[in-house]
C-alpha positions, 0 to 999 in steps of 0.5 A, a space after each residue: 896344931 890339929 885337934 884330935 879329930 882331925 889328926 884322925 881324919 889325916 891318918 885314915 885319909 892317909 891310909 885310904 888313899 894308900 889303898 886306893 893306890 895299891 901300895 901296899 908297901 905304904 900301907 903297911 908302913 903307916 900300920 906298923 906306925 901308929 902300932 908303935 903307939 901303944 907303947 909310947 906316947 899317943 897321937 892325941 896326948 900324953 897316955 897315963 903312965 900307970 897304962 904306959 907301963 901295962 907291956 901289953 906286947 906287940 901283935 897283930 890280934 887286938 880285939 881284947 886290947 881296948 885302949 880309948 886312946 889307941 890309934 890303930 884301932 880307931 884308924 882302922 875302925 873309923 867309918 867314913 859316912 859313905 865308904 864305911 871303914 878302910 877295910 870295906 874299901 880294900 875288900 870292895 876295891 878287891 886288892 887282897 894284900 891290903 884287906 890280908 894287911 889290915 885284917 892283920 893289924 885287928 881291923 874290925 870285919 863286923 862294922 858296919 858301913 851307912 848301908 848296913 853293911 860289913 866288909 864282908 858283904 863285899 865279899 864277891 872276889 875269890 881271892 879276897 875270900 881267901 884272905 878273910 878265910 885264912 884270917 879265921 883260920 890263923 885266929 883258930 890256931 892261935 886259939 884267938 877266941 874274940 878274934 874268931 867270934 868277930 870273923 864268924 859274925 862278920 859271915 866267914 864261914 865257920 867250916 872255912 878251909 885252907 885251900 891246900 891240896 890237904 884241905 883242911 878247915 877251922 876246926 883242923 887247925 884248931 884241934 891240932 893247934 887250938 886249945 879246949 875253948 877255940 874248939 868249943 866255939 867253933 863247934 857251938 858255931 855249929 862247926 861240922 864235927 865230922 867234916 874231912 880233909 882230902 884225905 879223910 882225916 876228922 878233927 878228932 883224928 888230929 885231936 887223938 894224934 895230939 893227944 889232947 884229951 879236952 879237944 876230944 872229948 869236946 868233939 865227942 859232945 858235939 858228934 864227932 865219930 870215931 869210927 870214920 876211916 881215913 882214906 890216905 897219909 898216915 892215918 889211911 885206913 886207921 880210925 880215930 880210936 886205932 890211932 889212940 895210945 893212952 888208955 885215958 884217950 881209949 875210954 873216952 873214945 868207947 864209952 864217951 858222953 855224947 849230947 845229942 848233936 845239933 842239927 844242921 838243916 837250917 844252916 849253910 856252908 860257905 857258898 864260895 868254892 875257890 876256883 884254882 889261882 896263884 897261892 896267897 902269899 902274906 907279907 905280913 908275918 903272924 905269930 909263930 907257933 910251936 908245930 905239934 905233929 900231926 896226922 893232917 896238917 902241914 909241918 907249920 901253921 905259917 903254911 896258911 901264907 900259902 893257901 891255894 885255891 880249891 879247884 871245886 868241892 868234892 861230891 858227896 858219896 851218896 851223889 849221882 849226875 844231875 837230871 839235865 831239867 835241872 839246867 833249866 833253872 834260871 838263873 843257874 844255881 851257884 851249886 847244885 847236888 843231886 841225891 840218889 833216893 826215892 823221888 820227892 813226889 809233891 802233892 797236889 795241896 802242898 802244905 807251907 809249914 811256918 814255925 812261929 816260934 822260930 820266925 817270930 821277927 818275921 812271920 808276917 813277911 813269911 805269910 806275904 810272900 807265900 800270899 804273893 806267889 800263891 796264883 803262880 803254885 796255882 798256875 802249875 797245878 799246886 795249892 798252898 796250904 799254910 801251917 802255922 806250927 808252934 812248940 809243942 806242934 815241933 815237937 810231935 814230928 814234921 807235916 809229910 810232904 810238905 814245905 818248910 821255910 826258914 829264915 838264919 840270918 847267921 848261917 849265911 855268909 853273904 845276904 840274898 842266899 839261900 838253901 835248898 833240900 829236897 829229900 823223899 819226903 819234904 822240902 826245906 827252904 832255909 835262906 840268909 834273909 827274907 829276899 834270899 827266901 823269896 828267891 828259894 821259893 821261886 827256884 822251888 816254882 821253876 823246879 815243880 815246873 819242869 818235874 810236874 807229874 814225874 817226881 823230884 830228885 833229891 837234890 841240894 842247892 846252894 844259892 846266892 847272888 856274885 852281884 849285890 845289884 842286879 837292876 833293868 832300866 825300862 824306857 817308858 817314856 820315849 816310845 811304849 807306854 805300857 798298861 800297867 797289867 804289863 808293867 806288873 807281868 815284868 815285875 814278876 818275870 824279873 823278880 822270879 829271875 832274881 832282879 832286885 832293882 827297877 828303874 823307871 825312864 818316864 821323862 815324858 810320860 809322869 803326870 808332874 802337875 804345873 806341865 801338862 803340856 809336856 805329857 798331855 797326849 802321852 796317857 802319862 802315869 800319875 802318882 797313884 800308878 807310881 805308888 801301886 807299882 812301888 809297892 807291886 815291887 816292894 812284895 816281890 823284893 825289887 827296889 823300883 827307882 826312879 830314873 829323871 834325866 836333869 839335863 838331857 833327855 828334854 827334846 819333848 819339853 824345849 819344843 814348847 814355847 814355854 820351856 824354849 827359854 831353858 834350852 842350851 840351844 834355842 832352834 824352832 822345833 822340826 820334828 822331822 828333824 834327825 837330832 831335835 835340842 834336848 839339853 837344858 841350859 846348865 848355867 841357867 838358874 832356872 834350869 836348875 829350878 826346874 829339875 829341882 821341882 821334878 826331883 820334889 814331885 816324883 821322888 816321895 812316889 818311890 818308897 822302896 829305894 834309896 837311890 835315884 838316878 838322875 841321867 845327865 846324859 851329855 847331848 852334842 849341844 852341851 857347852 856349845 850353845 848359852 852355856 858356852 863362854 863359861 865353857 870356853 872360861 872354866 872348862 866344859 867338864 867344870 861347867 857339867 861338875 857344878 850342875 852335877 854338884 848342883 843335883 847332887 844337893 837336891 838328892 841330899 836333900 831328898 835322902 837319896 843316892 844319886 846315880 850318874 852316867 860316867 860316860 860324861 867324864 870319859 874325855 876328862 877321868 880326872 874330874 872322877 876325884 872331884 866327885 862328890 862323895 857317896 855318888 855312884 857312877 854308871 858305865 854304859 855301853 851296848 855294843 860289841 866293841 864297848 871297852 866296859 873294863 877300860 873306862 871302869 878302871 879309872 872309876 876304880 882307882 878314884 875310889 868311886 863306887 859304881 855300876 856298869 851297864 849293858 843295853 840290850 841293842 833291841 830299840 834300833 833292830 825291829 826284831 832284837 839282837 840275840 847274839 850281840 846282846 848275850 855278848 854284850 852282858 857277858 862282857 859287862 858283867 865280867 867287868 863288873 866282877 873283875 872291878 867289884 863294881 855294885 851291880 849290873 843295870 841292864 838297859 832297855 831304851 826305846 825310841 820314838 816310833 818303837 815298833 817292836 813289843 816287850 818280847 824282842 827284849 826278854 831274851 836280851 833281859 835273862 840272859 843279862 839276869 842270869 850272868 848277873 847272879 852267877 858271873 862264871 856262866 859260860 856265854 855259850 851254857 846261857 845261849 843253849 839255855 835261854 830257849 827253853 828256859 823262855 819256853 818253860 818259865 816266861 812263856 809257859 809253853 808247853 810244845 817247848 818251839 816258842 823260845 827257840 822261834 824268839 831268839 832265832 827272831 833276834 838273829 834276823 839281822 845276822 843272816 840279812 848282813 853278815 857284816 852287821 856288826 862292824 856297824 854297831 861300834 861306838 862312834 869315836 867320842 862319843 859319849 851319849 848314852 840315850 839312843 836317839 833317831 838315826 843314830 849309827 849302829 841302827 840294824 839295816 830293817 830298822 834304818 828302812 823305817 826309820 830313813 823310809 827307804 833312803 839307806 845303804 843296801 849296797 851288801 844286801 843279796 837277793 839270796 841273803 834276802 831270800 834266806 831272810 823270808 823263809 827264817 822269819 816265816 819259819 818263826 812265825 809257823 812256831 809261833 803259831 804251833 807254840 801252845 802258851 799258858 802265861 797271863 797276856 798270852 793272846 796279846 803277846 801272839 797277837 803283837 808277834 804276828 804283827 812284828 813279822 807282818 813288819 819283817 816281811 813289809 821291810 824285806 819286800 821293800 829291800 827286795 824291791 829297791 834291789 829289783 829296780 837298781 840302775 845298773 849299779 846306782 841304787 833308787 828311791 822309793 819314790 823311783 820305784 814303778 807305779 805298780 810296785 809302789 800301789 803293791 807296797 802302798 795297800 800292803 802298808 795300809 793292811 799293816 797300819 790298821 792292825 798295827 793299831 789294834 795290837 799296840 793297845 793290847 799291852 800299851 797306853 795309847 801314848 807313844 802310839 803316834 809317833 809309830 803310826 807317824 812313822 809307818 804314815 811317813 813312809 805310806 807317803 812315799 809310795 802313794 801317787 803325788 794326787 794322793 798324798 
């Protein structure tokens, strides 16, 4: 027989899976079984008679119910170490008729899983958000007091409404079918007292029409108005006190005692506006209730299984059109409402007013963040001027003109938002959490930006992620090394664009002691830098993870001798080679043992994390060389699994979540279910035709928490990829919010003799950022605004062409080719995800340098050509126009005017091979005549040497050969057989 805890485990296991499948059906069933338990006999014993014969009654609400024995709610509330409860599955899986049957059988929204968070952080679906508001909104009318207070501390909101054309929220339905205490609580939860329907009907009307003298009069207490008019239905044109017909109701009404009402600032509506959808119908039915007439709801509460979906919020009446600066915001603000009034008209010293009493659990962390983006409020022209405030301070009236900043973790219903107000006078910055402040003052920094000198409208906003996981992966290790002034001016811009998590490639270049041979010559960070720029991110509230391949990615390592051995395939190392042998051998225990010291060295550098990613990335070799009779006996998915399993331990033991390339599995999705539990896939693609939301899909139903992951495409073009790279994010994160995935990490690989800088990616970066937090950017509103916001708030330029000229740069490719894109499609089966050396899907100038001239330009024109010069000209004269004011910008205009110097050398070169074909034969470099090659030859020479100097401007001097070689390889073809 099974022990108590095991018949548990069954049970939710059972359920779980149920859950996964979408059977609903099923679900229900094994609900409605084990509720059947409390009135018999328990699962896990006989119950004690005199509790056998307490009749407690079936229902669906359970939260006073507390049976130590019952079933139900131990199935419901059990906490799976990496899943948390049945009820965070259904709500991150996104299937509402799972997470509307489990709310309704009492499941527990305020548990917490191992990361701390409730079902409802999960919450980024809008149809699942509808789900928890109309559970609150059911436990209003059936005055299920424990049941509300669960919701509203789980982070529904508590002015939540009911999606019907009537619009109605909480405490309608409460005032028209709660009693006296549900009212209370609501309004305790700072409910807003006068809020109105869609036809302007208050709770107070309804409490009037009911006429219910305790609900008024709890109303009055808390604010409510009487005078507001109704504005359509039966009550149009009547206010609460017209409606009254007892004399009892009508005095209450005209003298009533009033407490002084709360106030509001610090707190914030539900930010999720419900976009129209198909009606939320239950299947579950709830407890009937006798329907009181009224003014404002519908005939029956059982409406509620009818919710549908707001179009939008209406805008206040004091609201006028947005100033179109405010478009430049970056990312885009969820909501945003201006205010017609006086202009808020900042002082050059602006005080930061910090009430220590209030945010005494975090005043300190209050202080660092405004300390940290001191110089950047200095680079505008503002500087700070922090006011510590205490009680007696608050009571003596507010500082004008100045900055206030709070933190209300219960005001919020999802972590990272934020508030803010500007009105004539101040600015107030209330947020859910301390990264959510960050990010407010940071959107406060881009608005003084773009208003400095002419006034601020009065506007609110209301901000917070659609995403819980925005990360950027950084390849410093194949090509670029950067200084780490450089790594840090990343940092900023990310964390400014509210990126919260950075991960480091550095495979070739982290100074791991007992291999230096490795990173002898790659000016290699060492534990000091990892730690500096750990904790640079830790202030700006970015996690920096470490990303170690573990069984790929060692091309660098097999070529010496000493590694050889580890190798799938043991080949003698040509670096010409166009694919050189990178793959460990994964039956080979010192394999294993390698990676595993790797692990031990860099992981204690990361501190801010808790993952860590750990690649295995499948080369063409894997299963195929010392490894392959076991491959051929078990399966080569068999033989990867056991080396993932193996990592897997290593990351246990370190204590971190291990991030794994899904794109391993796409031939086998079957293995996705014998993963172990808590891993967490990554979905990468880069190009246009990638099919994110069809490998996601298999991930989602195995249960499988995941990210997915675009690229930015700009390794392989010399110049980036504008166009291509916005679509490519955009179907990436559509997918991520369609699937729920975690979050979005976008890629920015590099390859060895990388030539083009940090810049080309930037476009590609914001614009993956700003879908990122707000999914529902449409693709054409990112690409009208990425120019000037790059312009305004990453390049500081103030003649406004720069950003313009950077995109149009990463268009390049488009007007040389039009057909360019059919190019970059994903090779069939393939599943690596690092790009390698000549590799399909390289952009035609690229594929010059790389194959020094020996590739296809059979659809090359000379017009297309021609065409090409003068675009890349052209960008270069706004480069040289734009008048930049950001940190690194001599060396960032210097970098540029080589990039196009690189352009113009590759477009001579094409135009050259296309000058001197043979008829319809295409020819070499080396058949070029001897005069057209000497021409080329001391143009390259001109290039290599300022190449050099603009490389070190921003870059370590490793990764600097392999571009020199590069560029050397191709000077050999152009010079004479005696010179070479």
């Amino acid at each position: 027989m099974m022990d108590d805890e095991e018949a548990l485990k069954e049970s939710v296991s059972n359920l779980r899976s149920a859950i996964l499948l979408s059977r609903t059906d099923i679900i229900r069933s094994i609900l409605s079984t084990a509720a059947e338990y409390r009135e018999e006999d328990g699962l896990f014993g006989d119950d004690d008679e005199e509790e056998a014969q307490l009749g407690v009654p079936k229902q669906f609400y359970y939260d006073e119910y507390d049976d130590p024995y019952d079933i139900l709610k131990m199935m419901m509330n059990y906490v799976d170490n990496d899943a948390g409860t049945c009820l965070h599955l259904a709500t991150k899986l996104g299937y509402a008729d799972a997470v509307r049957a489990l709310l309704a059988a009492g499941s527990d929204p305020t548990i917490p899983n191992s990361e701390g968070a409730t079902s409802f952080d999960y919450c980024t679906d809008k149809p699942i958000l509808g789900v928890y508001n109309e559970e609150l909104l059911q436990a209003a009318a059936n005055s299920n007091v424990p049941r509300v207070r669960k919701l509203l501390k789980a982070g529904v909101s508590v002015n939540a409404g009911d999606g019907a054309t009537s619009d109605n929220k909480a405490l309608h339905w409460a005032a028209s079918y709660g009693n006296a205490d549900i009212v209370k609580l609501l309004c305790d939860n700072e409910a807003k007292v006068n809020i109105t329907n869609r036809a302007g009907v208050t709770p107070l009307h309804d409490a009037v029409n009911r006429g219910d003298i305790d609900i008024a009069k709890i109303l009055l207490e808390h604010g409510a108005a009487s005078d507001i008019k109704a504005k359509e239905g039966a009550c149009r044109g009547q206010t609460a006190i017209e409606l009254v017909n007892t004399e009892e109701m009508r005095e209450l009404l005209t003298s009533p005692v009033v407490k002084e009402a709360k106030s509001v600032t610090n707190g914030s509506v539900n930010q999720h506006t419900l976009e129209a959808a198909e009606s939320l119908t239950s299947k579950i039915s709830t407890l009937s209730l006798t329907s009181p007439s009224t003014s404002s709801l519908p005939s029956t509460p059982s409406s509620l299984s009818h919710l549908q979906m707001l179009s939008g919020m209406t805008p206040p009446a004091n609201s006028e059109p947005l100033d179109p600066s405010f478009l430049l915001v970056w990312p885009h603000p969820q909501e945003i409402t201006q205010i017609k009034g006086t202009r808020f008209f900042p002082t050059s010293v602006l005080p930061v007013v910090l009430f220590r009493e209030l945010q005494s659990d975090h005043f300190q962390e209050l202080c660092e963040i405004w300390n940290t983006v001191e110089d950047s409020f200095q680079q505008i022209g503002y500087t700070l001027d922090l006011k510590v405030v205490g009680e007696a301070s608050m009571r003596k009236g507010r500082v004008a003109s100045s900055i206030e900043c709070h933190v209300c973790p219960n005001s919020f219903s999802k972590s990272e938002s934020y508030r803010i107000t500007i009105s004539a006078v101040k600015v107030v910055l209330t947020a859910s959490d301390l990264p959510g402040l960050w990010y407010a003052v940071n959107t406060l920094l881009q608005i003084l930006r773009l208003f400095h000198g002419k006034g601020i409208p009065q506007i609110q906003i209301n901000d917070w992620p659609d995403l819980k996981f925005r990360g950027v992966l950084w390849d410093v290790s194949t090509g670029r090394v950067p200084t780490l002034e450089t790594v840090y001016s990343l940092i900023d811009l990310l964390s400014a664009m509210k990126i919260n998590q950075l991960q480091l490639y550095m495979q070739n270049t982290f100074s791991y002691i007992g291999h230096e041979a490795v990173w002898r010559n790659t000016t290699p960070y060492n534990a000091s830098d990892i730690i500096k720029i750990d904790s640079y991110c830790k202030r700006r509230y970015v996690e920096l993870v470490p990303h170690i391949e573990s069984l790929s990615g060692f091309s660098q390592w097999l070529k010496f001798k000493s590694y050889k051995h580890l190798a799938e395939e043991e080949v003698e190392f040509d670096p010409r080679q166009a694919r050189l042998p990178s793959c460990l051998c994964p039956t080979n225990e010192e394999s294993i043992n390698l990676v595993l010291g790797l692990h031990s060295q860099a992981f204690p550098c990361f501190s801010s994390t808790r993952f860590v990613h750990v690649g295995l990335d499948l080369a063409p070799e894997f299963g195929k060389g010392k490894s392959h009779l076991m491959a051929e006996a078990k399966g080569a998915d068999e033989v990867y699994m056991s080396h993932l399993r193996s990592v897997h331990r290593s990351c246990r033991r370190h204590g971190r979540t291990l991030q794994f390339w899904a794109n391993a599995l796409h031939d086998d999705p079957e293995q996705l279910w014998n993963l172990p539990p808590g891993v967490i896939a990554m979905e990468y693609g880069h190009t246009l035709d990638h099919d994110f939301l069809k490998f996601c899909k298999p991930l989602v139903d195995a249960g499988v928490s995941f990210f997915v992951c675009p690229g930015t495409g700009s390794w392989n073009s010399v110049c980036g990829n504008t166009e291509e790279s916005i679509s490519v994010m955009s179907n990436a994160v559509q997918t991520a919010v369609v699937c729920n995935a975690l979050g979005v990490l976008i890629c920015d690989w590099s390859l060895p003799g990388h030539v083009n800088p940090l810049s080309v990616s930037i476009p590609a970066l914001l614009a993956g950022a700003g879908l990122a937090w707000k999914a529902a950017e449409d693709v054409s509103s990112v690409r009208s605004s990425l120019p000037d916001v790059l312009s305004q708030h990453v390049f500081m330029d103030t003649s406004g062409t720069f950003g313009r000229a950077l995109m149009d740069l990463g268009t390049t490719h488009s007007i040389l080719l039009k057909d360019e894109a059919e190019e970059s499609r994903d090779a069939a089966g393939n599943r690596r995800v690092h790009p390698v050396a000549h590799a399909p899907g390289s952009k035609l100038l690229w594929q010059i340098l790389e194959t020094e001239g020996s590739c296809n330009i059979d659809e090359v024109t000379s017009d297309n050509l021609q065409k090409v010069m003068r675009h890349i000209r052209q960008c270069h004269k706004s480069f040289i126009a734009a008048d930049l004011k950001c940190k690194q910008k001599a060396d960032i205009l210097k970098e540029l005017d080589v990039l196009v110097e690189i352009l113009l050398f590759m477009t001579r070169i094409c135009r050259t091979l296309l000058l001197n074909r043979k008829q319809s034969s295409s020819v070499s470099i080396e058949e070029l005549p001897a005069i057209s090659k000497t021409d080329l030859a001391n143009k390259l020479l001109t290039l290599v040497d300022v190449y050099q100097k603009a490389y070190v401007l921003r870059n370590k001097q490793g990764g600097l050969l392999h571009a020199l070689q590069l560029l050397q390889n191709f000077l050999q073809h152009l010079l004479p057989g005696d010179e070479k």
